[in-house]
C-alpha positions in Angstrom: 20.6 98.9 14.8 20.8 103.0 14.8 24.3 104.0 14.3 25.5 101.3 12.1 27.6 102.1 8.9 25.9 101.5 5.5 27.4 98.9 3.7 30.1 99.7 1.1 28.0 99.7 -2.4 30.0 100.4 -5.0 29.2 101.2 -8.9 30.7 101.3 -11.9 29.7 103.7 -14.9 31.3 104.0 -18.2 31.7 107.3 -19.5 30.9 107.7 -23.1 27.2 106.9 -24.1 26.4 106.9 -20.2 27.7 110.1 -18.4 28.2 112.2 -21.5 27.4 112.3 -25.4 29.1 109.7 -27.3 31.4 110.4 -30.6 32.3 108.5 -33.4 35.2 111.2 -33.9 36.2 110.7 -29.8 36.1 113.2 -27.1 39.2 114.9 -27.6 38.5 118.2 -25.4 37.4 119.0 -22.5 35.0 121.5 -24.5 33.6 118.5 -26.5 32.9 116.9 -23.1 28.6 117.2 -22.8 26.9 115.4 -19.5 24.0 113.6 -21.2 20.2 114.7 -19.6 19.8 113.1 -15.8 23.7 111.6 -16.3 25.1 114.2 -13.7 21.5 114.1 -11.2 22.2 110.0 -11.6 25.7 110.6 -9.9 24.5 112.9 -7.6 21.8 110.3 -6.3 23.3 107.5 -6.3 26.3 109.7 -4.1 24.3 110.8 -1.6 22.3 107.2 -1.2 25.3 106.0 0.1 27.1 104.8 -3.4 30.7 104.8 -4.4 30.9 105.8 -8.2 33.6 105.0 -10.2 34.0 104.9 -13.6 36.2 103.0 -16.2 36.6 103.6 -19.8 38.1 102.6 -22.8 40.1 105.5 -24.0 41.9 104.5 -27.7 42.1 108.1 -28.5 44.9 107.7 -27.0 47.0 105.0 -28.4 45.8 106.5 -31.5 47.4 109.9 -30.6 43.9 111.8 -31.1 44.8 113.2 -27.7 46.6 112.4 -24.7 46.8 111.9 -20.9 47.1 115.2 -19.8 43.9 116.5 -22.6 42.3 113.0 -20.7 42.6 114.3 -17.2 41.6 118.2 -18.1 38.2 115.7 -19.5 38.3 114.1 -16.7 38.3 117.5 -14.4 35.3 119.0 -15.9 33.6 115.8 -15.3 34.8 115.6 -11.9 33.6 119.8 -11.7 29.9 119.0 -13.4 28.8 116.1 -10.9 30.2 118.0 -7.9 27.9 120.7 -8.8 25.4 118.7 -9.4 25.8 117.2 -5.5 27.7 114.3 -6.6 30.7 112.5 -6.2 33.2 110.5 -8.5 35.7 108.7 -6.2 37.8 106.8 -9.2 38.2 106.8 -12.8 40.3 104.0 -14.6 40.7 104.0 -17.9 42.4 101.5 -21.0 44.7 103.7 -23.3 45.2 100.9 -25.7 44.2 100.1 -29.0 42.0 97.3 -30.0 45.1 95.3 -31.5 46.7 95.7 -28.4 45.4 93.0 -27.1 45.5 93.5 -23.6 44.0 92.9 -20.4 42.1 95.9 -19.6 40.4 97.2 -22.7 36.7 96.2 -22.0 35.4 93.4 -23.2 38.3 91.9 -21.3 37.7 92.9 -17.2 40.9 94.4 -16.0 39.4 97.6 -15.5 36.9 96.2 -13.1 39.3 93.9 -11.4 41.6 97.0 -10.4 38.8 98.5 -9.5 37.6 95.4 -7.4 41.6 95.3 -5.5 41.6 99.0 -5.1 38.6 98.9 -2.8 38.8 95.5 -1.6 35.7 93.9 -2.4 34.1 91.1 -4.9 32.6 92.1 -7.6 29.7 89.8 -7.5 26.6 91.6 -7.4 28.5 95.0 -8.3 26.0 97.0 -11.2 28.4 97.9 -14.7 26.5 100.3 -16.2 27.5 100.9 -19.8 25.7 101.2 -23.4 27.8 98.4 -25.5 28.6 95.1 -25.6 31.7 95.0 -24.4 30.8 96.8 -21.5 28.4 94.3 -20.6 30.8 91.7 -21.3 33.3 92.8 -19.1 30.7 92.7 -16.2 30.2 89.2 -16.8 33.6 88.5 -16.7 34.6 90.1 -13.6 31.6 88.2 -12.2 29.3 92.2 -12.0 26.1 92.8 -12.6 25.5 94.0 -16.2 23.3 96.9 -16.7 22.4 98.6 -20.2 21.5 101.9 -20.7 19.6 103.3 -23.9 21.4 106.3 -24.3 24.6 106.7 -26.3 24.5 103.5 -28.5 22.6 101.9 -26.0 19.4 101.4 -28.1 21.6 99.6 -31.0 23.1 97.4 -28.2 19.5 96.6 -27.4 18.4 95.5 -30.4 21.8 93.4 -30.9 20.9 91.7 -27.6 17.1 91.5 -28.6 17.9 89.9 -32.2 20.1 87.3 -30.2 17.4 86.8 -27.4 20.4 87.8 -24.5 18.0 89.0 -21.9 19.6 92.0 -19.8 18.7 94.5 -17.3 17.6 97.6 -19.1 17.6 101.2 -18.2 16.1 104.2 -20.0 19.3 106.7 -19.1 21.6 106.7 -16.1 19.2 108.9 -14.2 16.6 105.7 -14.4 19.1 103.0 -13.9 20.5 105.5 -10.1 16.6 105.0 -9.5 16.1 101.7 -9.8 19.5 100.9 -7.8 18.5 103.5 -4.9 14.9 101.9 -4.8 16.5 98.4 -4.4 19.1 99.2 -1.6 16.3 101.2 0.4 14.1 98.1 0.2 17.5 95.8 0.9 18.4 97.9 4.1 14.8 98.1 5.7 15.1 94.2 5.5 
């Protein structure tokens, strides 16, 4: 049918490790934010395929006073600025300010990120690619019922080997550029069907 709408796709990147270099310090300024190689041309590809990208992170630096919402959303604004210029698009960031102890429901292993994210666009997760470079974003794919996706960069390759050693097989992606790729590839060949 010409003239249909493309189907809603949405999916869901973590930031640290995946969009941007990862620290064991925390990003804590928008001038310590760096796009890893191919992150921001990932974004843009998977934009103008027809993808909504949203991202949701675990952001402790907070609850440990490292830095707070405001420093976040300046973060968050040359993010927003890279990808744009990049051709891209982020529609929706969540994020957990909590601390491990916290014990609540949205710091990732647990899925309450990707459940708000789920109700704020109105759709199932099933099937939904959660990109990320740990465990526990993994995990919280699972959870919510997503698709779980690993990328090597960040501590991606550690994850990996974690996953290896314990024979968890997983979808596996050399960067975020790759994994937009592989995603692109497999809704052209889904909508010529």
């Amino acid at each position: 049918m010409s003239g249909s709408a493309r189907p809603f796709r949405l999916v869901v990147l973590d930031r640290d490790g995946v969009i941007n270099q990862e620290s064991d310090e925390f990003i804590k300024s928008a001038a310590e934010w760096k796009p890893l190689e191919g992150s921001l041309e990932g974004i843009s590809l998977l934009s103008r395929s027809g993808f909504t990208v949203a991202v949701a992170s675990n952001q402790s630096g907070i609850g440990r006073g490292l830095f707070d919402r405001n420093t976040l959303y300046s973060i968050h604004r040359k993010m927003r600025r890279a990808v744009r210029a990049a051709g891209g698009s982020i529609d929706c960031i969540v994020f957990c300010p909590h601390l491990p102890d916290d014990h609540c429901d949205c710091r990732k292993p647990a899925p309450g990120l990707l459940m708000r994210l789920g109700r704020r666009y109105g759709v199932s997760l099933q099937g939904v690619p959660v990109i990320g470079d740990s465990e526990r974003d993994l995990a919280a794919a699972r959870a919510a019922g997503a698709r779980p996706v690993l990328v090597l960069s960040g501590n991606g390759r550690k994850t990996r080997a974690e996953l290896d050693r314990l024979h968890v097989p997983v979808e596996c992606y050399e960067n975020l550029l790759a994994a937009a790729r592989a995603l692109v590839s497999e809704a052209e060949v889904a909508g010529e069907q």
